[in-house]
VOTIVO-690234 format. One line per field, with one value per residue: residue number from 1; residue in three letters; x, y, z of N, C-alpha, C in turn. Coordinates in pm, 1 decimal. Layout:
N
n	c(NUM, ...)
res	c(ALA, ...)
n.xx	c(X, ...)
n.yy	c(Y, ...)
n.zz	c(Z, ...)
ca.xx	c(X, ...)
ca.yy	c(Y, ...)
ca.zz	c(Z, ...)
c.xx	c(X, ...)
c.yy	c(Y, ...)
c.zz	c(Z, ...)
END
This chain:
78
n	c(1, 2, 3, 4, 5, 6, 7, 8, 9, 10, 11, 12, 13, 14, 15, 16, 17, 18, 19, 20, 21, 22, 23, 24, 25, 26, 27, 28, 29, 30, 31, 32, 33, 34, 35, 36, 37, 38, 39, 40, 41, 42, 43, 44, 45, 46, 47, 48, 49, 50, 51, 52, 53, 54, 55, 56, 57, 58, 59, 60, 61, 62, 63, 64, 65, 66, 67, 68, 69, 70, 71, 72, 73, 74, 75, 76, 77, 78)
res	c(UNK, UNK, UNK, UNK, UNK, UNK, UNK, UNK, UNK, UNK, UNK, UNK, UNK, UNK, UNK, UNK, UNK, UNK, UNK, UNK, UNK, UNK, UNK, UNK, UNK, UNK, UNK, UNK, UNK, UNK, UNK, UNK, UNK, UNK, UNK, UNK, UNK, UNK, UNK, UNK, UNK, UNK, UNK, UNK, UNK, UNK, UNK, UNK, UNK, UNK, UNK, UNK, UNK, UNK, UNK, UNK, UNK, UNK, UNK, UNK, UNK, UNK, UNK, UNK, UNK, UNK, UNK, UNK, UNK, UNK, UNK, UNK, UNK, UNK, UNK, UNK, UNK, UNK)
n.xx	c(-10915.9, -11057.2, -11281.1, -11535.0, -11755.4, -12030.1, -12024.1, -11831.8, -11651.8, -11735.6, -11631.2, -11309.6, -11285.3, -11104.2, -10861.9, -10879.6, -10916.3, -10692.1, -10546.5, -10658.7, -10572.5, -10242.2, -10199.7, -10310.5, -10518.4, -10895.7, -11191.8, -11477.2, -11782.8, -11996.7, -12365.2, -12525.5, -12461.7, -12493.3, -12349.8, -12259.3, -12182.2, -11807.0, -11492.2, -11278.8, -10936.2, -10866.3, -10824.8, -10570.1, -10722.4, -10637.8, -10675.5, -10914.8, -10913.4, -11122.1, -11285.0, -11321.3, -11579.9, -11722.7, -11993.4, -12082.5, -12342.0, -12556.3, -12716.4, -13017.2, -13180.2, -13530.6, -13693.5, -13769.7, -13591.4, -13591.3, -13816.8, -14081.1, -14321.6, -14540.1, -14678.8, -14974.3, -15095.8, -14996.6, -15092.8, -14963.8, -14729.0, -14749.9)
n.yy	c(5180.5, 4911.3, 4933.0, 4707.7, 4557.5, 4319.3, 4117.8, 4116.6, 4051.0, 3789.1, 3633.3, 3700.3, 3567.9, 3418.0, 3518.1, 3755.0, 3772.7, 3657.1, 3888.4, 4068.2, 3936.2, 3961.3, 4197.8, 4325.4, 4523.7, 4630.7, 4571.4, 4654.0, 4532.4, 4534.0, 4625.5, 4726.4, 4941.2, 5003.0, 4938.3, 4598.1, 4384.5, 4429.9, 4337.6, 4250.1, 4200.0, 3915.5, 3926.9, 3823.1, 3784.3, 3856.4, 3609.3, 3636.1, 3653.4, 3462.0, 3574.9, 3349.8, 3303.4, 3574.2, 3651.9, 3546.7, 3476.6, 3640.0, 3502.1, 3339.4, 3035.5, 2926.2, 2703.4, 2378.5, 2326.1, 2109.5, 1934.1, 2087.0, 2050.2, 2039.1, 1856.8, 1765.3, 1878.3, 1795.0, 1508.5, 1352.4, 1340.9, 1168.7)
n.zz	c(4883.2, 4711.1, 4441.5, 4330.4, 4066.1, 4124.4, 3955.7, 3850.1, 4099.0, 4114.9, 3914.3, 3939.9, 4223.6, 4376.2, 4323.9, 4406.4, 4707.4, 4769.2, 4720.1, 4892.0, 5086.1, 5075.5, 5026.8, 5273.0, 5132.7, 5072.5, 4986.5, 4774.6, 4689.1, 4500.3, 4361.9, 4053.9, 4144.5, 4423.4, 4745.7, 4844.4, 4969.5, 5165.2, 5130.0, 5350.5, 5488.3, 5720.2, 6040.8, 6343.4, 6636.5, 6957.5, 7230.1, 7502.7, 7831.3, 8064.7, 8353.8, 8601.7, 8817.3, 8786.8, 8719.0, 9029.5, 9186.6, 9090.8, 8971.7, 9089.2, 9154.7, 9135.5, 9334.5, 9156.6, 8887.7, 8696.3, 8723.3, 8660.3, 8755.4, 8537.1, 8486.8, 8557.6, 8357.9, 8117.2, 7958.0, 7817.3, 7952.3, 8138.0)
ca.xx	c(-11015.2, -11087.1, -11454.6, -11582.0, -11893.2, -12031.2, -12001.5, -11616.7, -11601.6, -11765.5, -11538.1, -11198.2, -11266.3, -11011.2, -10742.1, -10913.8, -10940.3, -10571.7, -10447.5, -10700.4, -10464.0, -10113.4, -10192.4, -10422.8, -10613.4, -10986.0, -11259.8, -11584.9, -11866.8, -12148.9, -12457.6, -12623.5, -12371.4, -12506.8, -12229.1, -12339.0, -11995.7, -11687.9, -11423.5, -11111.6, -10839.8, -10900.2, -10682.1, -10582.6, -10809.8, -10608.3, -10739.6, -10943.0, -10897.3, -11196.9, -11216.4, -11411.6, -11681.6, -11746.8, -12108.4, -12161.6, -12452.2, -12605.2, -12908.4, -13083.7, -13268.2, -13615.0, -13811.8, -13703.2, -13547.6, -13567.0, -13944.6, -14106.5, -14455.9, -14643.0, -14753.2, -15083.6, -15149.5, -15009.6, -15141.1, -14845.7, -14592.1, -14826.4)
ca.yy	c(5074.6, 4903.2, 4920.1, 4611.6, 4487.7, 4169.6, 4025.2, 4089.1, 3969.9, 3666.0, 3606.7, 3655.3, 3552.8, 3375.1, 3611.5, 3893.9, 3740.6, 3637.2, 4015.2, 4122.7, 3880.6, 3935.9, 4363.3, 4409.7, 4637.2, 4643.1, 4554.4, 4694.9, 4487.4, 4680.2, 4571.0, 4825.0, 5069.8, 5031.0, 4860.3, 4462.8, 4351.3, 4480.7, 4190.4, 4319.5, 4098.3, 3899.0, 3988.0, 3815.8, 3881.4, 3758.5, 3556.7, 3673.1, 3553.9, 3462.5, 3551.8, 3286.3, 3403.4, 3666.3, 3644.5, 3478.6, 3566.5, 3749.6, 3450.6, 3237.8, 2903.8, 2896.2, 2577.2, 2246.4, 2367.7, 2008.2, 1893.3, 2213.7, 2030.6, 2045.6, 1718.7, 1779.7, 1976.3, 1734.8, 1364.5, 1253.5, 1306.3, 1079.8)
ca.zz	c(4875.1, 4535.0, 4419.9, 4193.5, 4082.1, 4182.2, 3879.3, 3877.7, 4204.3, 4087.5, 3806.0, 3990.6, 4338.4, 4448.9, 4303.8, 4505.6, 4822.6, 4772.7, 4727.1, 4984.0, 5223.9, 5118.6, 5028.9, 5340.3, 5060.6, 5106.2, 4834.0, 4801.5, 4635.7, 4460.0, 4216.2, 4041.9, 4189.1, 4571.0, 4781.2, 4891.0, 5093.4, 5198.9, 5185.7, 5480.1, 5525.5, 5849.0, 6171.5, 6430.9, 6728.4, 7083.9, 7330.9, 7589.8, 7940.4, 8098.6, 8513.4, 8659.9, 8976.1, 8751.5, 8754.9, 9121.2, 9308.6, 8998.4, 8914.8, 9200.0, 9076.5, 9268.9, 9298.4, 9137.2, 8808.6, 8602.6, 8716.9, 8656.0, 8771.4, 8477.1, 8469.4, 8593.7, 8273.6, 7983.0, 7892.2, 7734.9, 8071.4, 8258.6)
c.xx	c(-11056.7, -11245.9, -11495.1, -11755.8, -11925.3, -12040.4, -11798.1, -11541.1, -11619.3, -11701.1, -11372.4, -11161.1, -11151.9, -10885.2, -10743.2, -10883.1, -10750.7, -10458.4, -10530.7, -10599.0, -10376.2, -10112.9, -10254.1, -10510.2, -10809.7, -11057.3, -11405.2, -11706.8, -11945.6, -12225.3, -12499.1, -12528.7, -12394.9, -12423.6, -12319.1, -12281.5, -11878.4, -11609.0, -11281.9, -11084.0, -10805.9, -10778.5, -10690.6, -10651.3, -10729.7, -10695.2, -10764.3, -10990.9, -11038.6, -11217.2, -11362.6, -11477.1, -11702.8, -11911.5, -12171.2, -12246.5, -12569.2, -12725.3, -12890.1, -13163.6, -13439.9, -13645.6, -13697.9, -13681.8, -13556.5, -13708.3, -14022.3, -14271.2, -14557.5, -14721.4, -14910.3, -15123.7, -15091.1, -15032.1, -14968.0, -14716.5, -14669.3, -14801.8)
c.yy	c(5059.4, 4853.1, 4787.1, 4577.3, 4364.6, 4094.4, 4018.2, 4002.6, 3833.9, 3589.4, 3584.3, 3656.3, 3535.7, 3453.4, 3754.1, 3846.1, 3706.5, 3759.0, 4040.8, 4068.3, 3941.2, 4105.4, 4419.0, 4498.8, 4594.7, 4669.9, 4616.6, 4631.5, 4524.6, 4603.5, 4673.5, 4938.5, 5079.6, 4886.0, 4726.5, 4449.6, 4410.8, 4311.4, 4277.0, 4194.6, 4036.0, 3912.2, 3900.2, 3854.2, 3768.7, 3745.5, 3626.9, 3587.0, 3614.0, 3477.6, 3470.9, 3344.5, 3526.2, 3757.7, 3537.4, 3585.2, 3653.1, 3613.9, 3343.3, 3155.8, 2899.7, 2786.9, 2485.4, 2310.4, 2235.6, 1921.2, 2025.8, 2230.8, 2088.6, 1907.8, 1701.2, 1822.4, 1881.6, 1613.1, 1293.6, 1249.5, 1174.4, 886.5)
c.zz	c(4728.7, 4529.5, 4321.8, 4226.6, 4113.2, 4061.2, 3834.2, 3981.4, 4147.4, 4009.7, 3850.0, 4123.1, 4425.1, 4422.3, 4362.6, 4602.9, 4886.5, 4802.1, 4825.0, 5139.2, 5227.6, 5102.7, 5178.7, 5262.2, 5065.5, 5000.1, 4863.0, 4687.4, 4594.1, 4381.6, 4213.8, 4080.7, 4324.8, 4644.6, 4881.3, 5018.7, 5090.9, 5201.2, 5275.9, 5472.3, 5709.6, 5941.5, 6284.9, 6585.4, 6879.7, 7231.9, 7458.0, 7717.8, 8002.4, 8276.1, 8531.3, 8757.7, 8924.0, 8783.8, 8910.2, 9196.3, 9201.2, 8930.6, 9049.2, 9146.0, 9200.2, 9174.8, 9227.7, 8957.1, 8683.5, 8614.9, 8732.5, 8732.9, 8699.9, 8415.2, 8490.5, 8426.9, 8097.5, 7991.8, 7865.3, 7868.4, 8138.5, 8227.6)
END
């Protein structure tokens, strides 16, 4: 893992971010000497299948869910 400061980073961004892709190597951002960001080279992450009816039965709606009957109580619904 290569250590830089953030003013290095700042200076040759895009030529880091470039070897951080095509090396996979792993940067470590610091000011002051205490580490800010890590930049990793992003990874494919594969698709996760979703099972439908997963959650049935697990919330119940009481009462009228879209007139909540607070009309009594504000001016401006009325």
């Amino acid at each position: 893992m290569t250590t830089l400061m953030a003013s290095d980073f700042k200076a040759r961004c895009l030529a880091i971010i470039e070897k951080v892709h095509s090396n996979g190597e792993t940067v470590l951002v610091t000011r002051r000497g205490k580490p800010l960001v890590r930049v990793l080279p992003a990874t494919e992450c594969p698709a996760r299948s979703r099972k439908l009816g997963t959650l049935t039965g697990e919330a119940t709606a009481k009462g009228d869910i879209v007139h909540a009957g607070f009309e009594h109580e504000w001016e401006s619904i009325k």
